[in-house]
N, CA, C and O of each residue as an XYZ file, in Angstrom:
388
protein
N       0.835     -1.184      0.000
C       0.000      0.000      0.000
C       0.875      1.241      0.000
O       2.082      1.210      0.240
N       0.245      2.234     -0.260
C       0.700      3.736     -0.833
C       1.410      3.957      0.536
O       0.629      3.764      1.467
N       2.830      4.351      0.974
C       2.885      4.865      2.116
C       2.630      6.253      2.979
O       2.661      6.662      4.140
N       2.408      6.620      1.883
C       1.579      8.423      1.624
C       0.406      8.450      2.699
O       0.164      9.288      3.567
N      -0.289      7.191      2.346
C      -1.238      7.678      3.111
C      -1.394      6.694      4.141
O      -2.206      5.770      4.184
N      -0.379      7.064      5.084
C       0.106      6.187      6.251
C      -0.776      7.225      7.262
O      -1.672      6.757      7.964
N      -0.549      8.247      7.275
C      -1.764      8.839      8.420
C      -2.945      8.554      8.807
O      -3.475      8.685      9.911
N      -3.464      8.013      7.492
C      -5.351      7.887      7.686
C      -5.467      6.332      8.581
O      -6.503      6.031      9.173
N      -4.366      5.523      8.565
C      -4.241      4.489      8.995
C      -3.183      4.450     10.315
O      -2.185      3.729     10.323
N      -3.536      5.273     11.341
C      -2.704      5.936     12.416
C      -3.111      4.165     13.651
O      -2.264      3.805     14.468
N      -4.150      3.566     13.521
C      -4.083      2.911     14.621
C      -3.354      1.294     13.623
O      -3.423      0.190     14.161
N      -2.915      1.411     12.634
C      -2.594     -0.100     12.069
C      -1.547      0.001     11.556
O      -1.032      0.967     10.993
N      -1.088     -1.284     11.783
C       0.464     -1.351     11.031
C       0.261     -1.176      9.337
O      -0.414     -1.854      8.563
N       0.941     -0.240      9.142
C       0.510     -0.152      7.640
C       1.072     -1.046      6.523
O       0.717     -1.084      5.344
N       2.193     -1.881      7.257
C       2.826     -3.289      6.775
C       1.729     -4.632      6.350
O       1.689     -5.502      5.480
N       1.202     -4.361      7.098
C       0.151     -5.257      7.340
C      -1.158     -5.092      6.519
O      -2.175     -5.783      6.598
N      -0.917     -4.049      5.732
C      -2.665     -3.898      5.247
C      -2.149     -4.424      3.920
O      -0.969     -4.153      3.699
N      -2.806     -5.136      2.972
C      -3.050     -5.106      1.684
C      -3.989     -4.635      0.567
O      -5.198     -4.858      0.628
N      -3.524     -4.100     -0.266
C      -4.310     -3.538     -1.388
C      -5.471     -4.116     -1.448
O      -6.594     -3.678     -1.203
N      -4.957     -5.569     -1.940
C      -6.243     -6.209     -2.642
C      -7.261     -7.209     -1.195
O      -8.462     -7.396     -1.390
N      -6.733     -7.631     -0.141
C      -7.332     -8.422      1.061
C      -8.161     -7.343      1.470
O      -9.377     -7.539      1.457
N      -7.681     -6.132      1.864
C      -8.321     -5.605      2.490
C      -8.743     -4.173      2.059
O      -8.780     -3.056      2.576
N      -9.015     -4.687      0.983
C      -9.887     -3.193      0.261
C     -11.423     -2.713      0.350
O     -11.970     -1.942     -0.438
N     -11.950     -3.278      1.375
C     -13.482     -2.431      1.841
C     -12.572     -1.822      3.432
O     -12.748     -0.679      3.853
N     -11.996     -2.442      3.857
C     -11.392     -1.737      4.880
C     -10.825     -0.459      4.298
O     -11.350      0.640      4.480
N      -9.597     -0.683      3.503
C      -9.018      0.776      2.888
C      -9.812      1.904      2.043
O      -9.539      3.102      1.976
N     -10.655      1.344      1.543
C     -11.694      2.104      0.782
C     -12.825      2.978      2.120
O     -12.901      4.147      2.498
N     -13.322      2.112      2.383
C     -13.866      2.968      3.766
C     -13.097      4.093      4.885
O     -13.410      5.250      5.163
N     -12.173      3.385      5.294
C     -11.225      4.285      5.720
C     -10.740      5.492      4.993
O     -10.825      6.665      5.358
N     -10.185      4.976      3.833
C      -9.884      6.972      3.163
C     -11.489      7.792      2.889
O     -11.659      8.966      3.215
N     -12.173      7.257      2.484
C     -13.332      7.763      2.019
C     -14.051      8.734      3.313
O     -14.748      9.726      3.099
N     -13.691      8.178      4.720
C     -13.927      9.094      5.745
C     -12.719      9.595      6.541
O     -13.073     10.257      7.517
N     -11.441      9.475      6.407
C     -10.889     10.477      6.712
C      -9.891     10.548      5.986
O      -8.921     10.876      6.669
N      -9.630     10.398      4.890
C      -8.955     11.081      3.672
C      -8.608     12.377      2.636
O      -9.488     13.011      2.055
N      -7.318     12.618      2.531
C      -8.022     13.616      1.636
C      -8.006     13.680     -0.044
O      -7.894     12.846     -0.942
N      -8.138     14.790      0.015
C      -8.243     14.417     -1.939
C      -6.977     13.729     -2.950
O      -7.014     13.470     -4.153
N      -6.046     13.581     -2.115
C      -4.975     13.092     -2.900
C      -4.939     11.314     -2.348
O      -4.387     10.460     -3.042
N      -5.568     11.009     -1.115
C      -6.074      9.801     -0.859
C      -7.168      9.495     -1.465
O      -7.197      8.301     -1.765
N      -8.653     10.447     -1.959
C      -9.406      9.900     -2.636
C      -9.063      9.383     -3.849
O      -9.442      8.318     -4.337
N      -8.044     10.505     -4.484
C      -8.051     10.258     -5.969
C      -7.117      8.896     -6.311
O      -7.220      8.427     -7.444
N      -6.143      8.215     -5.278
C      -5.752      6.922     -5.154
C      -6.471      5.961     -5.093
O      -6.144      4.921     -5.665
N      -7.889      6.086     -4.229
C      -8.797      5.053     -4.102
C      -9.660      5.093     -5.677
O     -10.102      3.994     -6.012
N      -9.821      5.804     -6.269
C     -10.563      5.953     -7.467
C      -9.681      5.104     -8.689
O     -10.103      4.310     -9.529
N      -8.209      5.632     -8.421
C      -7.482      4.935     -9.558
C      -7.413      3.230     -9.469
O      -7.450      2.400    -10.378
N      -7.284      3.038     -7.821
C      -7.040      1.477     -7.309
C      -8.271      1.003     -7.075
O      -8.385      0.099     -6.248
N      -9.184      1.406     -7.608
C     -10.449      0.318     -7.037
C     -11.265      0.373     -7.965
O     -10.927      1.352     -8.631
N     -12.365     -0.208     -8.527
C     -13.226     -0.147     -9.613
C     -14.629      0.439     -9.000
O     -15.118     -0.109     -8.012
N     -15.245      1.539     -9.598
C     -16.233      2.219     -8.844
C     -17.568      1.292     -8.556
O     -18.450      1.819     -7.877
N     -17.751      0.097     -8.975
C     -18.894     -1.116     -8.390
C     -18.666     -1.381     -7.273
O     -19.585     -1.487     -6.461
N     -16.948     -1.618     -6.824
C     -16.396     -1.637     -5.186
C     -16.858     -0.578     -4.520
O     -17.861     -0.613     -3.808
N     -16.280      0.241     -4.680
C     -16.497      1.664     -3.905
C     -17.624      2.172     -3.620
O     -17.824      3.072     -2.804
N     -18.715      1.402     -4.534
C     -20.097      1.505     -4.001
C     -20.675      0.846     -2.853
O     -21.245      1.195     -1.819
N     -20.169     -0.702     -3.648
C     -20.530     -1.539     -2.277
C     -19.931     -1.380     -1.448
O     -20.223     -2.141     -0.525
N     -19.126     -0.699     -1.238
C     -18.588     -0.194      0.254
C     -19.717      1.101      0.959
O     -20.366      1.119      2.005
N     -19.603      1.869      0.096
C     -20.559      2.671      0.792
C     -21.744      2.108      0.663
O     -22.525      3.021      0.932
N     -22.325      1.211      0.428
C     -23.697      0.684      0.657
C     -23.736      0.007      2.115
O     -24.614      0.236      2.948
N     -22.496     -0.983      2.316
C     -22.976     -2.091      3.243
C     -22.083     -1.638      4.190
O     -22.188     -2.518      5.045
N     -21.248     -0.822      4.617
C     -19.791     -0.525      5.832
C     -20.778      0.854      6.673
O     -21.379      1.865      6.310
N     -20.533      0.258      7.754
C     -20.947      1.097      8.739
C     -20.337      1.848      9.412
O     -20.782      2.212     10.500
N     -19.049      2.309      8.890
C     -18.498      3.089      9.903
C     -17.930      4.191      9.194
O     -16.738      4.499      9.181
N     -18.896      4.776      8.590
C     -19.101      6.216      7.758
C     -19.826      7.428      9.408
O     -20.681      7.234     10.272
N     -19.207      8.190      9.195
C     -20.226      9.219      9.722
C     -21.282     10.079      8.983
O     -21.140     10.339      7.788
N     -22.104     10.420      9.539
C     -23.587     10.865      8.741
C     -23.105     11.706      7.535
O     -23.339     11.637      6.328
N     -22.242     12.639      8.406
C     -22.063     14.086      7.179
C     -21.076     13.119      6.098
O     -21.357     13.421      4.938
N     -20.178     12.220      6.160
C     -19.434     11.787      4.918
C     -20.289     11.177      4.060
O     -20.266     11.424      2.854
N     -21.137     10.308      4.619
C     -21.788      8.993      4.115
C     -22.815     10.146      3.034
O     -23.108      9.668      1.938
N     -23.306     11.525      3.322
C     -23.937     12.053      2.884
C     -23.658     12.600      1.489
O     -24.242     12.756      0.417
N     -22.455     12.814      2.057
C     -21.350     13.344      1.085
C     -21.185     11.892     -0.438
O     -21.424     12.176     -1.612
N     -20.824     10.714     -0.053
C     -20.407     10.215     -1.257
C     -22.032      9.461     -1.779
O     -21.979      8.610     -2.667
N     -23.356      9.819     -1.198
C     -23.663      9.454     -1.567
C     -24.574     10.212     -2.815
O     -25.235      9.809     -3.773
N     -24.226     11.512     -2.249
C     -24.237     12.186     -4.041
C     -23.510     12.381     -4.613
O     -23.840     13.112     -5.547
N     -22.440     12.081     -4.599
C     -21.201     11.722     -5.353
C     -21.426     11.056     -6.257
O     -21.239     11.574     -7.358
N     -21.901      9.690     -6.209
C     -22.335      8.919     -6.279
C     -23.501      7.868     -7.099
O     -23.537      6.856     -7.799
N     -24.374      8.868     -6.482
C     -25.519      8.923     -6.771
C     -26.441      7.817     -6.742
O     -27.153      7.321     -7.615
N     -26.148      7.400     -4.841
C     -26.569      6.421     -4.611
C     -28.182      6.860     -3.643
O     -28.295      7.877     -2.959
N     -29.362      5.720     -3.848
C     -30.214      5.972     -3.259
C     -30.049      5.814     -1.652
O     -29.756      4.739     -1.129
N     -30.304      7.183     -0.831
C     -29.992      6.693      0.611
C     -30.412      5.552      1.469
O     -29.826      5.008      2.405
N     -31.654      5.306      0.882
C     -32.164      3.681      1.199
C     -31.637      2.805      1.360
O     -31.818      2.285      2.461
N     -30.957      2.312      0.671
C     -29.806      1.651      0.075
C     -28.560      1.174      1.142
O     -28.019      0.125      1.491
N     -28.455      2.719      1.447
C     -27.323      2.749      2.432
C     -27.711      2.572      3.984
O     -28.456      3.282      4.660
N     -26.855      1.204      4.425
C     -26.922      0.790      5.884
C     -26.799      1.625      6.635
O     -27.675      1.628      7.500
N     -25.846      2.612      6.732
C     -25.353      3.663      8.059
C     -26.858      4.540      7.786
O     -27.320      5.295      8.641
N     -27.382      4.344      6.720
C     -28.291      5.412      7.248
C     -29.624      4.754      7.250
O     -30.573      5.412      6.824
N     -29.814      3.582      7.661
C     -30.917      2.674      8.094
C     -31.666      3.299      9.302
O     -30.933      3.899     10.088
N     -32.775      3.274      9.548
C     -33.409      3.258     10.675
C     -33.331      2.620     11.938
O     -33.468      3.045     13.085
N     -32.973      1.032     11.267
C     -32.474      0.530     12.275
C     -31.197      0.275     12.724
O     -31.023     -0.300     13.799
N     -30.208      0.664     11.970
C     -28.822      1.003     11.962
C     -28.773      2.320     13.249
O     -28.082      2.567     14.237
N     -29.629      2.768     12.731
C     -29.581      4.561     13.452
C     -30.028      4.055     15.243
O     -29.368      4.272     16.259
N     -31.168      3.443     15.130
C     -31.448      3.372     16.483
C     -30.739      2.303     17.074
O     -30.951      2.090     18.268
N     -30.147      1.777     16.623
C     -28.996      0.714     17.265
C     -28.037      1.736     17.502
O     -28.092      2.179     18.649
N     -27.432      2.093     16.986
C     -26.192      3.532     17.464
C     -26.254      4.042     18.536
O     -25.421      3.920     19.434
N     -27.625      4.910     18.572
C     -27.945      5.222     19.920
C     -28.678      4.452     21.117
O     -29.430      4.925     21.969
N     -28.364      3.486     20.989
C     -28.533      2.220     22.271
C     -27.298      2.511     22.487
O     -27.143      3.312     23.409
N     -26.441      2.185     22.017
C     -24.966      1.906     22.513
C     -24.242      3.180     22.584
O     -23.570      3.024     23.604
N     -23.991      4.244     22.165
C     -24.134      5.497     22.419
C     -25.106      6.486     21.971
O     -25.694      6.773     20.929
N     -25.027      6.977     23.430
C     -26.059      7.883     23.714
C     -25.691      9.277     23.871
O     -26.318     10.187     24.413
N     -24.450      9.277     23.240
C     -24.390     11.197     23.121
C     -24.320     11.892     21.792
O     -24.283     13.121     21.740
């Protein structure tokens, strides 16, 4: 993996990640705290059918990003788990602030 973008991956050995094993992990990860020179890596390294199903089924988008690629996108919010109803009220069971 790119060592460039060794920051966005501050809690993992970045030895350890692979391109291709673990690409809904890396794709999710830059996509919420990345920046544009990490997006535009994930765009070149991944085929945009991935990058969807990542933002469809990965839950660990925050509201305002998830909002963000999903008009990017131009995905129906329905669609998308993090912003399920019952996704949502499960969140706040387990936190409550």
């Amino acid at each position: 993996m790119n060592k460039a973008l060794k920051n966005i991956f501050w809690d993992t050995n970045i030895e350890k990640i692979y391109a291709n094993r673990h690409s809904e992990y890396i794709i999710e990860r830059i996509l919420e705290f990345g920046d544009i020179k990490a997006v535009k890596w994930v765009f070149k390294k991944y085929p945009k059918t991935k990058i969807i199903k990542v933002i469809k089924n990965k839950r660990g988008f925050s509201k305002k990003s998830i909002s963000f690629w999903v008009k990017i996108f131009d995905v129906e919010p329905k669609d998308i788990l993090c912003l399920s109803t019952q996704f949502q009220n499960q969140h706040r069971k387990i936190w409550t602030y």
